[in-house]
N, CA and C atoms of all chains as a GROMACS GRO file, in nm:
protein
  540
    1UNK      N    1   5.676  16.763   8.934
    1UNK     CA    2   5.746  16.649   8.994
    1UNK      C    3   5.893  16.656   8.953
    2UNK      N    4   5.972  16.600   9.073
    2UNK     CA    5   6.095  16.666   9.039
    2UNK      C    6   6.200  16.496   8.970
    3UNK      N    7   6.244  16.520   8.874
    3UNK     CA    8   6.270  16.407   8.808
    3UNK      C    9   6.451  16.377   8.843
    4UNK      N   10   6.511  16.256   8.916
    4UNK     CA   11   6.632  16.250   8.891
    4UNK      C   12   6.727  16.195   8.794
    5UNK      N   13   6.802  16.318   8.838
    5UNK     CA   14   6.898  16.271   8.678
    5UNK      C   15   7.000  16.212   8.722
    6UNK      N   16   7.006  16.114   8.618
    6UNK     CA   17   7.097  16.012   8.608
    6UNK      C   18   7.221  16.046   8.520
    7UNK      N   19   7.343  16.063   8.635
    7UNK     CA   20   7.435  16.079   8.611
    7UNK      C   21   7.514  15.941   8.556
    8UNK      N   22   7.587  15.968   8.434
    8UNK     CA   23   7.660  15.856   8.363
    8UNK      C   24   7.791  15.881   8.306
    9UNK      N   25   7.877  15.766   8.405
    9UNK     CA   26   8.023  15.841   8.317
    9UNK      C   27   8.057  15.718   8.254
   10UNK      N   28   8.191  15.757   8.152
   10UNK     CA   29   8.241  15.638   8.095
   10UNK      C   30   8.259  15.502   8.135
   11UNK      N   31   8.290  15.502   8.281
   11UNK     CA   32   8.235  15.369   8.290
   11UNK      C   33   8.127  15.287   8.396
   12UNK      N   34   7.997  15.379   8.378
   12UNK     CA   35   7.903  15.318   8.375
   12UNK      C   36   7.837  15.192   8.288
   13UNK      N   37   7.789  15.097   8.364
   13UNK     CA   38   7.716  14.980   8.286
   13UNK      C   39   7.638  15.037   8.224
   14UNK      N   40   7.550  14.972   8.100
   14UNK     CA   41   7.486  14.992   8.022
   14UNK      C   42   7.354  14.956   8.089
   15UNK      N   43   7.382  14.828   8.068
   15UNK     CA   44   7.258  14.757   8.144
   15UNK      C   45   7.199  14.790   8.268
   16UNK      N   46   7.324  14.846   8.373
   16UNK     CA   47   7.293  14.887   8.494
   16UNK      C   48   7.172  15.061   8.478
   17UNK      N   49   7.231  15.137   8.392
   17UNK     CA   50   7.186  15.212   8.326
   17UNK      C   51   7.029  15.188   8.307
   18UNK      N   52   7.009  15.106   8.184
   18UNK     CA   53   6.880  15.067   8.164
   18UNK      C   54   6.787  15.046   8.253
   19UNK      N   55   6.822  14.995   8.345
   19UNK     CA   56   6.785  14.987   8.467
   19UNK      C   57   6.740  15.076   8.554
   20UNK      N   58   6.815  15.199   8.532
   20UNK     CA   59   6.765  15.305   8.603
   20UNK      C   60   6.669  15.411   8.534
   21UNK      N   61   6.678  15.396   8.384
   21UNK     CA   62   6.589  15.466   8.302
   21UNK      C   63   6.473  15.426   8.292
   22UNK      N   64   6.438  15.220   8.365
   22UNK     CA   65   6.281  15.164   8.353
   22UNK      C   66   6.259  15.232   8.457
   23UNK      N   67   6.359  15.270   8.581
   23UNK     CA   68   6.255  15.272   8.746
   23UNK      C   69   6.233  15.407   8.703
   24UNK      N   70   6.292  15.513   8.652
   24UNK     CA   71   6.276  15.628   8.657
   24UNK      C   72   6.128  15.668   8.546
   25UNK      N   73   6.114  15.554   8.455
   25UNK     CA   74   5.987  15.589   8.342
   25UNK      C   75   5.874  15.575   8.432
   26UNK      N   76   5.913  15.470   8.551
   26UNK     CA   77   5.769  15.425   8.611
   26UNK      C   78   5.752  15.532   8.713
   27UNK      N   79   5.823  15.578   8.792
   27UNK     CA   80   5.806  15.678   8.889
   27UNK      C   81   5.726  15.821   8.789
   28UNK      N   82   5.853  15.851   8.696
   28UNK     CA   83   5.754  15.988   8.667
   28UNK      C   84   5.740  16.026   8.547
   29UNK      N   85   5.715  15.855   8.480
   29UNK     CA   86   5.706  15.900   8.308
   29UNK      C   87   5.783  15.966   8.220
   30UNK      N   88   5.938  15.978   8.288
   30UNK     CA   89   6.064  15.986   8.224
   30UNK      C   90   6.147  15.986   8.290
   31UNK      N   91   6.250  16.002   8.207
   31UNK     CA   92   6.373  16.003   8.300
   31UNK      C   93   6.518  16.101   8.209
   32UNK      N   94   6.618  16.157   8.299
   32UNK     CA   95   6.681  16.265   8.274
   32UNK      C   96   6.806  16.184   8.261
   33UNK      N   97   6.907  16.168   8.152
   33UNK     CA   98   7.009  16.144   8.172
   33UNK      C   99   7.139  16.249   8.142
   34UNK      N  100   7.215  16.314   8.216
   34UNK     CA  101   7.346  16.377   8.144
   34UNK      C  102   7.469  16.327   8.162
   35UNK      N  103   7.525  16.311   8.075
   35UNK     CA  104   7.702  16.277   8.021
   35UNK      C  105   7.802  16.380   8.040
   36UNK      N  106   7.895  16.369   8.071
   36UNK     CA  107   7.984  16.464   8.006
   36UNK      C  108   8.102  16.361   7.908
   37UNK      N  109   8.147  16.439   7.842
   37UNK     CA  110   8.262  16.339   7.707
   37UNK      C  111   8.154  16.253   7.671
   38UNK      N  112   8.265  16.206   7.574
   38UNK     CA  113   8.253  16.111   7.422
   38UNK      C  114   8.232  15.937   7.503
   39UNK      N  115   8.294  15.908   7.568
   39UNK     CA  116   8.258  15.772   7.627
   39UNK      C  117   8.132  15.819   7.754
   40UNK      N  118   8.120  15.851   7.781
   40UNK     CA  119   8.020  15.893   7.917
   40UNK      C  120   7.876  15.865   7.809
   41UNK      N  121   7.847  15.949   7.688
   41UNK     CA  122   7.757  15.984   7.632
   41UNK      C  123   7.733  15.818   7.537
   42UNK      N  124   7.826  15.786   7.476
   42UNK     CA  125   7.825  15.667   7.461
   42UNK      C  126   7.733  15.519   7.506
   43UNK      N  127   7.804  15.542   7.687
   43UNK     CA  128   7.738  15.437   7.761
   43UNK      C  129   7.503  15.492   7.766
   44UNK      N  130   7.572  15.584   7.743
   44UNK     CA  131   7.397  15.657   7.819
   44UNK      C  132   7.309  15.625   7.657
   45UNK      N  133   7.367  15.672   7.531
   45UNK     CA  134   7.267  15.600   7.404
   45UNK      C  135   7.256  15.440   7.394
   46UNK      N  136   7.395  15.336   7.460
   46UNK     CA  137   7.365  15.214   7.459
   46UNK      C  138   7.295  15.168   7.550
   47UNK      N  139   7.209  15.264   7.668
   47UNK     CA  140   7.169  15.199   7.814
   47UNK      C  141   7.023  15.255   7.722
   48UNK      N  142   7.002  15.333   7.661
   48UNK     CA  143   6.866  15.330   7.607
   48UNK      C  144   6.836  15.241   7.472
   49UNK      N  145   6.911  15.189   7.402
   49UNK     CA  146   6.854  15.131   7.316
   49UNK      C  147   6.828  14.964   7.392
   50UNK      N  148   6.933  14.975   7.458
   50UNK     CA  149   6.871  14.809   7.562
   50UNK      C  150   6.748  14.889   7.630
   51UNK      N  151   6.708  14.937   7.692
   51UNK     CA  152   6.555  14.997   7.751
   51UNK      C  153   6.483  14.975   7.670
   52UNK      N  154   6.483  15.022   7.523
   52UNK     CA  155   6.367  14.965   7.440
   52UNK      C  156   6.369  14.832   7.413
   53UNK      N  157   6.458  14.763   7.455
   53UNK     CA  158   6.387  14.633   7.442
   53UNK      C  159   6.334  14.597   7.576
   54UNK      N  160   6.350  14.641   7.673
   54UNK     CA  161   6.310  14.591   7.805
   54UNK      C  162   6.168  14.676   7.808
   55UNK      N  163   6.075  14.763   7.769
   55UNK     CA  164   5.996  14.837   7.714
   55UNK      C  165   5.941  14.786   7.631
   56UNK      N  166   5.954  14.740   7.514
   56UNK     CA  167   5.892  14.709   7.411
   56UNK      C  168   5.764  14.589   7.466
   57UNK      N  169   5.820  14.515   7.538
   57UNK     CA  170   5.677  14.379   7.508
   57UNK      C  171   5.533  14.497   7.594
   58UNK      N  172   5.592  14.544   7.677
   58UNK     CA  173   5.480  14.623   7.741
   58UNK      C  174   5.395  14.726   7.636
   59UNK      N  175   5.463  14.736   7.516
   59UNK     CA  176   5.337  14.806   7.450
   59UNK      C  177   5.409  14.946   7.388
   60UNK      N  178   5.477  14.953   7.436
   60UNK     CA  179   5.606  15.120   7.454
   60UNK      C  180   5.718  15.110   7.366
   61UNK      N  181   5.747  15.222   7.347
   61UNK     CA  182   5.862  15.253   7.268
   61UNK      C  183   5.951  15.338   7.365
   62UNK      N  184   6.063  15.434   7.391
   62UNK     CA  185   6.110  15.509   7.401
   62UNK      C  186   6.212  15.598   7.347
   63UNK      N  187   6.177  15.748   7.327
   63UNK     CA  188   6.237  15.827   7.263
   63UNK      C  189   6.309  15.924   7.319
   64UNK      N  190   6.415  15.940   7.292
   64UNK     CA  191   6.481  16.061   7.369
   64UNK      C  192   6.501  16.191   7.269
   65UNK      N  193   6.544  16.373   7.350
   65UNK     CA  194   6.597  16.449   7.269
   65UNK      C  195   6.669  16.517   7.332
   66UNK      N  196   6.783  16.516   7.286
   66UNK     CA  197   6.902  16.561   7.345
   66UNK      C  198   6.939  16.712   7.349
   67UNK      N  199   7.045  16.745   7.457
   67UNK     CA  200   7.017  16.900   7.444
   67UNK      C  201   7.124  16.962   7.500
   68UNK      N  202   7.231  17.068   7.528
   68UNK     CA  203   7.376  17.045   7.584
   68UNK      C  204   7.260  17.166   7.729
   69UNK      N  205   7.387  17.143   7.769
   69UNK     CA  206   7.425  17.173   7.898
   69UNK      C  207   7.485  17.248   8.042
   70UNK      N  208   7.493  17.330   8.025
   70UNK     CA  209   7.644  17.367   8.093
   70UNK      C  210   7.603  17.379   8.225
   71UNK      N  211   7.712  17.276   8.286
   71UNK     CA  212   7.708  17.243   8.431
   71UNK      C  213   7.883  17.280   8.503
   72UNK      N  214   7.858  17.276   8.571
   72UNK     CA  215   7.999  17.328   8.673
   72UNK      C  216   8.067  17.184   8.746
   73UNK      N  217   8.146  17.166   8.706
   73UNK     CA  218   8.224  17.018   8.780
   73UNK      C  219   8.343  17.081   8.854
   74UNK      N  220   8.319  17.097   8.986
   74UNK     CA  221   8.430  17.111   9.068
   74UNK      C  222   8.529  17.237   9.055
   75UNK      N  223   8.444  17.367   9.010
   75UNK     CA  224   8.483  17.499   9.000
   75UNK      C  225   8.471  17.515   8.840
   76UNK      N  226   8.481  17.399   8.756
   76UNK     CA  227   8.531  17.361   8.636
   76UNK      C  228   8.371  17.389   8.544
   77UNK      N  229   8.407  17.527   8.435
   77UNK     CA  230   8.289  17.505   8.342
   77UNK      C  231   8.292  17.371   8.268
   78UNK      N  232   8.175  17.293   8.203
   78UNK     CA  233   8.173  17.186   8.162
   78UNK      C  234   8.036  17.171   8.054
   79UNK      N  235   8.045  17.162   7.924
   79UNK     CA  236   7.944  17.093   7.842
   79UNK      C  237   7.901  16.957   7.852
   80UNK      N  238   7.784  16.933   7.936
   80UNK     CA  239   7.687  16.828   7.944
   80UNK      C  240   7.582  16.777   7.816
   81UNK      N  241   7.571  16.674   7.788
   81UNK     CA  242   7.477  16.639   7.701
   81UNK      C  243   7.376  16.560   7.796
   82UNK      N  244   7.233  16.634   7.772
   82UNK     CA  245   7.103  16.599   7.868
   82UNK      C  246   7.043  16.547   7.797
   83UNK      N  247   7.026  16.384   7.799
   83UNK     CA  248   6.914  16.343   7.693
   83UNK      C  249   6.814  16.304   7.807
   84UNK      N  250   6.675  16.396   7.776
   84UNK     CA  251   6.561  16.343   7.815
   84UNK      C  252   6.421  16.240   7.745
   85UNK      N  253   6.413  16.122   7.782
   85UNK     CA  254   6.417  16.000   7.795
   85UNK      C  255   6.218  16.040   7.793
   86UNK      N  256   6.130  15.959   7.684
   86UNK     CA  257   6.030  16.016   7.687
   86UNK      C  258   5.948  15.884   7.652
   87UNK      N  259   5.832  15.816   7.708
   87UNK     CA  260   5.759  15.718   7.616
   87UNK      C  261   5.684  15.757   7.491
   88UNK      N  262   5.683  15.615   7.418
   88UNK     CA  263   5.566  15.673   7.289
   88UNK      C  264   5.545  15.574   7.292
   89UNK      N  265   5.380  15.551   7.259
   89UNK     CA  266   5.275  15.422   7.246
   89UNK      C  267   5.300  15.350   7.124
   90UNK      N  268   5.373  15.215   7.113
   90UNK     CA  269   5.312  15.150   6.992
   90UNK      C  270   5.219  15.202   6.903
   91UNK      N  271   5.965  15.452   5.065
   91UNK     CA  272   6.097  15.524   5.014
   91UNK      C  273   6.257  15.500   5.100
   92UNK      N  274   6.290  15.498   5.036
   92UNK     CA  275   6.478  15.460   5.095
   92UNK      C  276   6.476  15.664   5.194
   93UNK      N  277   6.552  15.603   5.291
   93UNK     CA  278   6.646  15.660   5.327
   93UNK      C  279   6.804  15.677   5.325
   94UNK      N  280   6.814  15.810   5.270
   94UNK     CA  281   6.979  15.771   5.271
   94UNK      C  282   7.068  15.774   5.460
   95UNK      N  283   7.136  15.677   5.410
   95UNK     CA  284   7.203  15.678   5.617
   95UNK      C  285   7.278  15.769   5.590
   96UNK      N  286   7.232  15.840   5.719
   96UNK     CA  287   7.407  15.924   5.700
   96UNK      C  288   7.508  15.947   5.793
   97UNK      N  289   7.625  15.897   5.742
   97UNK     CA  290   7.708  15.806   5.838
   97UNK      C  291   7.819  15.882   5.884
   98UNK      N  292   7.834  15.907   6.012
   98UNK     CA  293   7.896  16.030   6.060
   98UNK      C  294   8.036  15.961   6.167
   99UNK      N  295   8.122  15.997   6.137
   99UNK     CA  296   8.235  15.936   6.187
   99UNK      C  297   8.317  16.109   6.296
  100UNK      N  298   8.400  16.043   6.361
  100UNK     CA  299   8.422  16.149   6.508
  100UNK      C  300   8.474  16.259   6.414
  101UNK      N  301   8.510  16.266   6.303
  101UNK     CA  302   8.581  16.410   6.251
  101UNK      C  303   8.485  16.478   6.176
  102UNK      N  304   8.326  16.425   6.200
  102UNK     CA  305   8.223  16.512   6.091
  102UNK      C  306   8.225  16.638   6.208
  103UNK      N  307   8.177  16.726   6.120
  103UNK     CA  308   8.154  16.852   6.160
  103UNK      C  309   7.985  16.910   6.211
  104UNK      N  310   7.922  16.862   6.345
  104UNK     CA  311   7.798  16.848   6.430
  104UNK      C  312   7.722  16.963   6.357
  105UNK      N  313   7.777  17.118   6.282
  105UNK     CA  314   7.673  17.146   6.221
  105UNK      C  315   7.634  17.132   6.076
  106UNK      N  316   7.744  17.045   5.977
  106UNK     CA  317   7.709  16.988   5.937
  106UNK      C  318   7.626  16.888   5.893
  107UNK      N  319   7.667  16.756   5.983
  107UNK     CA  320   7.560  16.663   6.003
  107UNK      C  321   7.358  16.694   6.044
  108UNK      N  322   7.431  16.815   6.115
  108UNK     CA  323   7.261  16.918   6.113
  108UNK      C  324   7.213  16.939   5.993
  109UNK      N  325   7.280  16.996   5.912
  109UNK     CA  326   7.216  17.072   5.791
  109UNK      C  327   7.179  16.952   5.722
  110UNK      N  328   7.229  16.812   5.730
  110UNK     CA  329   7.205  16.679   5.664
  110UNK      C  330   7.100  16.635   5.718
  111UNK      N  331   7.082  16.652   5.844
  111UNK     CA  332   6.935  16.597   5.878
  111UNK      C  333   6.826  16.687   5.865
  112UNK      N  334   6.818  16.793   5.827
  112UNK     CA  335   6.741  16.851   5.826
  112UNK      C  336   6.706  16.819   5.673
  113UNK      N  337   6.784  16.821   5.614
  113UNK     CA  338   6.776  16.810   5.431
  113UNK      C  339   6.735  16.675   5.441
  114UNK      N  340   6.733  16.631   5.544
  114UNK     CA  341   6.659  16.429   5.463
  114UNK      C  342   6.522  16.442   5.579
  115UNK      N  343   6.488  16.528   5.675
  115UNK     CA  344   6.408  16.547   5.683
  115UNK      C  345   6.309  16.580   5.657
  116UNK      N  346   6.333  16.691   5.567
  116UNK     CA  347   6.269  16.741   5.442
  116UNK      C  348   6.205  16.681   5.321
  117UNK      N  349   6.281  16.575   5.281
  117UNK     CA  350   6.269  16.451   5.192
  117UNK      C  351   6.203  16.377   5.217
  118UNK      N  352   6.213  16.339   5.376
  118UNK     CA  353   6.143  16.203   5.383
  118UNK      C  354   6.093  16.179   5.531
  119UNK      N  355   6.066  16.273   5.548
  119UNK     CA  356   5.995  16.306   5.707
  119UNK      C  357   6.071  16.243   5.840
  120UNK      N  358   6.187  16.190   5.779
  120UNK     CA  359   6.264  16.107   5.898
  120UNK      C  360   6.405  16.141   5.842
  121UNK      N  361   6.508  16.095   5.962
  121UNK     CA  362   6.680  16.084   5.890
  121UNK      C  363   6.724  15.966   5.979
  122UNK      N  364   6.834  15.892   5.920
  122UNK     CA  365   6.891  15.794   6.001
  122UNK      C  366   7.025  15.783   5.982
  123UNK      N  367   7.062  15.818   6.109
  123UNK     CA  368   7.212  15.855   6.121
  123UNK      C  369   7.280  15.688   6.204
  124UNK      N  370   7.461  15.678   6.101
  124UNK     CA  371   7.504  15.594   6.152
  124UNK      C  372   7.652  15.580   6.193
  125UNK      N  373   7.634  15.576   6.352
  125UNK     CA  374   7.817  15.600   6.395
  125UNK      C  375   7.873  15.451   6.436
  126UNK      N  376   8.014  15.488   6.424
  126UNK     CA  377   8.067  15.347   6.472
  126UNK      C  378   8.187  15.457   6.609
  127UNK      N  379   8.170  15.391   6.708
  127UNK     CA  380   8.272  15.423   6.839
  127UNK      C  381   8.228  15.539   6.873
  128UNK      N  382   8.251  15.553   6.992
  128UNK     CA  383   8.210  15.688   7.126
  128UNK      C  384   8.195  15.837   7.048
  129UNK      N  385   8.351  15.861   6.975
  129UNK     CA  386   8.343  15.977   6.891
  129UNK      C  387   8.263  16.042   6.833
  130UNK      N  388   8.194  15.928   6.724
  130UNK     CA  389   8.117  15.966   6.617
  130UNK      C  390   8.014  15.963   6.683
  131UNK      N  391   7.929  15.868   6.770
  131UNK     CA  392   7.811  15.914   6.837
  131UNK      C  393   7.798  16.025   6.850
  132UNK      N  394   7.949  16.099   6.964
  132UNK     CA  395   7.909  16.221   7.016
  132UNK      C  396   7.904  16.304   6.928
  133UNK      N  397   7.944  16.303   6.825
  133UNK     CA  398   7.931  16.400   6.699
  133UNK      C  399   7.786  16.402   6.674
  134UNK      N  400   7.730  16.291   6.657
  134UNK     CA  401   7.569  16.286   6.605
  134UNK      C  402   7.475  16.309   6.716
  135UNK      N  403   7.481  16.315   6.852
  135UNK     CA  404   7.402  16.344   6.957
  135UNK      C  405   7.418  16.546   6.910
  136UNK      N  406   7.539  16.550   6.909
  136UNK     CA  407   7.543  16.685   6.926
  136UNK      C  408   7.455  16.737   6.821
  137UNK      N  409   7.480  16.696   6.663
  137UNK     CA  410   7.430  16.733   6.557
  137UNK      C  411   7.229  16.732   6.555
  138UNK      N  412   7.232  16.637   6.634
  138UNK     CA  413   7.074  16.623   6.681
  138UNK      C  414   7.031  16.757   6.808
  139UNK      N  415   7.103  16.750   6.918
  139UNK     CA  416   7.098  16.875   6.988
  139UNK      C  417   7.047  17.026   6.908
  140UNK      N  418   7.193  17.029   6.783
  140UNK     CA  419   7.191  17.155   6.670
  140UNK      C  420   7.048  17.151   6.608
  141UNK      N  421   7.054  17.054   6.518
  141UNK     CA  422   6.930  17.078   6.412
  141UNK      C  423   6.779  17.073   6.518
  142UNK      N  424   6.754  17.012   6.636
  142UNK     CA  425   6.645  17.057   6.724
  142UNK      C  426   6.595  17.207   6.734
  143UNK      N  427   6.715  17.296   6.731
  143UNK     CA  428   6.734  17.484   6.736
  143UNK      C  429   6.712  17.529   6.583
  144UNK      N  430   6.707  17.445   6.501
  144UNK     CA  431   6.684  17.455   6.363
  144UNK      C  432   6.552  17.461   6.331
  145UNK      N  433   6.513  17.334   6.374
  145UNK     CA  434   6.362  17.278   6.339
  145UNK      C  435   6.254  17.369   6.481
  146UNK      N  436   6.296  17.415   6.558
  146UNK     CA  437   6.161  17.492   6.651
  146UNK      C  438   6.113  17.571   6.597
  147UNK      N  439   6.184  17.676   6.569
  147UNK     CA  440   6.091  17.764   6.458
  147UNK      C  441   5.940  17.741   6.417
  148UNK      N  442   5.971  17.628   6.348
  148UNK     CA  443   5.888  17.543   6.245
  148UNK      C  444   5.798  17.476   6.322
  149UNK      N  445   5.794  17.497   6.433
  149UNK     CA  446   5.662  17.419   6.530
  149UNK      C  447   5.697  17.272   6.551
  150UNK      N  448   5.841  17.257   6.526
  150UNK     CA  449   5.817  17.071   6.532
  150UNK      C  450   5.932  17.040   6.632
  151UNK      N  451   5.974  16.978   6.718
  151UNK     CA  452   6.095  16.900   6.734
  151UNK      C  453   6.139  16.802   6.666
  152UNK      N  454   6.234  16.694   6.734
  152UNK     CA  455   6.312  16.612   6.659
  152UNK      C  456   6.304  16.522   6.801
  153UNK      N  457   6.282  16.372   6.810
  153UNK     CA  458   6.321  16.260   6.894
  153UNK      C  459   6.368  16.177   6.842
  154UNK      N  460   6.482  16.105   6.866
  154UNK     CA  461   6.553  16.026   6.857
  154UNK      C  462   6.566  15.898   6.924
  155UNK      N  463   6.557  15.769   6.788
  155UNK     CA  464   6.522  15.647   6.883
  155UNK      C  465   6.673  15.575   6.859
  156UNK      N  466   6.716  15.517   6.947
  156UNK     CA  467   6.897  15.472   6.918
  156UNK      C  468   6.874  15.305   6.912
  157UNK      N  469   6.992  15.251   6.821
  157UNK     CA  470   6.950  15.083   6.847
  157UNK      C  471   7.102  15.038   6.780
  158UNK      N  472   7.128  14.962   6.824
  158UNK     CA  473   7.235  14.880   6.772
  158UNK      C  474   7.232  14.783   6.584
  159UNK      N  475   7.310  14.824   6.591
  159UNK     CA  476   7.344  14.750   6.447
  159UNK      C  477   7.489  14.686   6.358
  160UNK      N  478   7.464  14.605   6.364
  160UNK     CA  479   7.519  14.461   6.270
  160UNK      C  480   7.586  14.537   6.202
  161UNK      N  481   7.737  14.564   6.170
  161UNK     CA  482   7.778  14.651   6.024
  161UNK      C  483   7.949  14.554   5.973
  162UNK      N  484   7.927  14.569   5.857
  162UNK     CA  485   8.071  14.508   5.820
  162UNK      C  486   8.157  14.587   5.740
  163UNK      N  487   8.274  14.641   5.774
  163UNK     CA  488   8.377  14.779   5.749
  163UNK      C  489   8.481  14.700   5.704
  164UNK      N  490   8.515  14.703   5.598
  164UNK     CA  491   8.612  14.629   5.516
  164UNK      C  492   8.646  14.468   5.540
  165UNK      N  493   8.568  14.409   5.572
  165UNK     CA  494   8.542  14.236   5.624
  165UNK      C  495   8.534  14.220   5.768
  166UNK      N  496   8.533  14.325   5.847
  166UNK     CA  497   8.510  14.338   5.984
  166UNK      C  498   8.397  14.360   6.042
  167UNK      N  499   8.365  14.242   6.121
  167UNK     CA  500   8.259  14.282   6.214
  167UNK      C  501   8.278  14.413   6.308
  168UNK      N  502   8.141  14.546   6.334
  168UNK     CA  503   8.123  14.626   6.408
  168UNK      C  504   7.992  14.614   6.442
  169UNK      N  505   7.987  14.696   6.553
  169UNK     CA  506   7.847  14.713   6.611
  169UNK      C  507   7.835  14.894   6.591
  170UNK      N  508   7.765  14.905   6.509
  170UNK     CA  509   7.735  15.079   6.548
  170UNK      C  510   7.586  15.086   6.580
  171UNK      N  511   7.589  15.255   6.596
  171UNK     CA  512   7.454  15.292   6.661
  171UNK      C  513   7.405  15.336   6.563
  172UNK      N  514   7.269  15.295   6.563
  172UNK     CA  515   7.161  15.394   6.474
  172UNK      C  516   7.105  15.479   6.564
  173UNK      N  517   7.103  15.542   6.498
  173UNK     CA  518   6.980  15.676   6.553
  173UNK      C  519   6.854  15.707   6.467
  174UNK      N  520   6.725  15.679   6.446
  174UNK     CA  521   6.655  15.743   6.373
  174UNK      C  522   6.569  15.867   6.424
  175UNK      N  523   6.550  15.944   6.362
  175UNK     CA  524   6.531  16.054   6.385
  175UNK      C  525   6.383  16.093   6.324
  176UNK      N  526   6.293  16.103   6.428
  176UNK     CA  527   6.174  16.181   6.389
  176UNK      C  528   6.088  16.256   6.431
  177UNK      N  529   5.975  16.340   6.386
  177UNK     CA  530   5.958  16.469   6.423
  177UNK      C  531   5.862  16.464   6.546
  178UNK      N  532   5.830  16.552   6.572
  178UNK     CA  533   5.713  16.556   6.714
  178UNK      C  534   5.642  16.712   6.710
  179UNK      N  535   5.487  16.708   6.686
  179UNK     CA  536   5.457  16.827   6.696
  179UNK      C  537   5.509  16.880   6.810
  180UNK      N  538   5.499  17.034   6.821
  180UNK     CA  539   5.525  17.102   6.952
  180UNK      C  540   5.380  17.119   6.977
   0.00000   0.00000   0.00000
């Protein structure tokens, strides 16, 4: 199953974020996020620690592990940070 | 048992902070890393990325759970990120 990744730049919402990491847990039991820079990566660890609380009463935790990247932006080599977004059971 | 935090600000050095989590991993089956602003996160995402290529070998990964936290830096209110860090069979 092919999982979408959620692209996040510096100024992405957090919350809006979170948001996309619950629809994406329910569709396919995770979800893919990559950053590029120091604020991009930022918004994407604060859009998951609000997820675990929007997660939590249901029974769930969520864990991510992060991993770099290299993606091409507009001819442009580029280091991505891919954190993939994983449940764990209470 | 205590964990020592280990508190990584934007000028730590990502394989550094590796070799630190791996050494309190070692200790105490977990590490808990703590940044304040975009920088130092990205320093500690990365350092988590590193020590993951550390720890496979060894049959285990590393997941990372992120959460906000309450901190006071010379009489100043901050919000930094925790990260705790723990293992996952492969």
């Amino acid at each position: 199953m092919t999982v979408t990744v959620l692209k996040v730049s510096k100024n992405s919402n957090p919350n809006s974020i979170a948001g996309a990491i619950l629809s994406s847990m329910r569709e396919n039991e995770r979800a893919e996020i990559q950053s590029v820079g120091a604020g991009a990566l930022n918004q994407a660890v604060k859009a998951l620690a609000i997820a675990r609380g929007y997660v939590a009463p249901s029974g769930y935790d969520l864990v991510c592990s992060p991993a770099f990247q290299d993606i091409n932006i507009e001819g442009e080599n580029r280091t991505a940070m891919k954190l993939v977004v994983e449940k764990r059971e209470l």
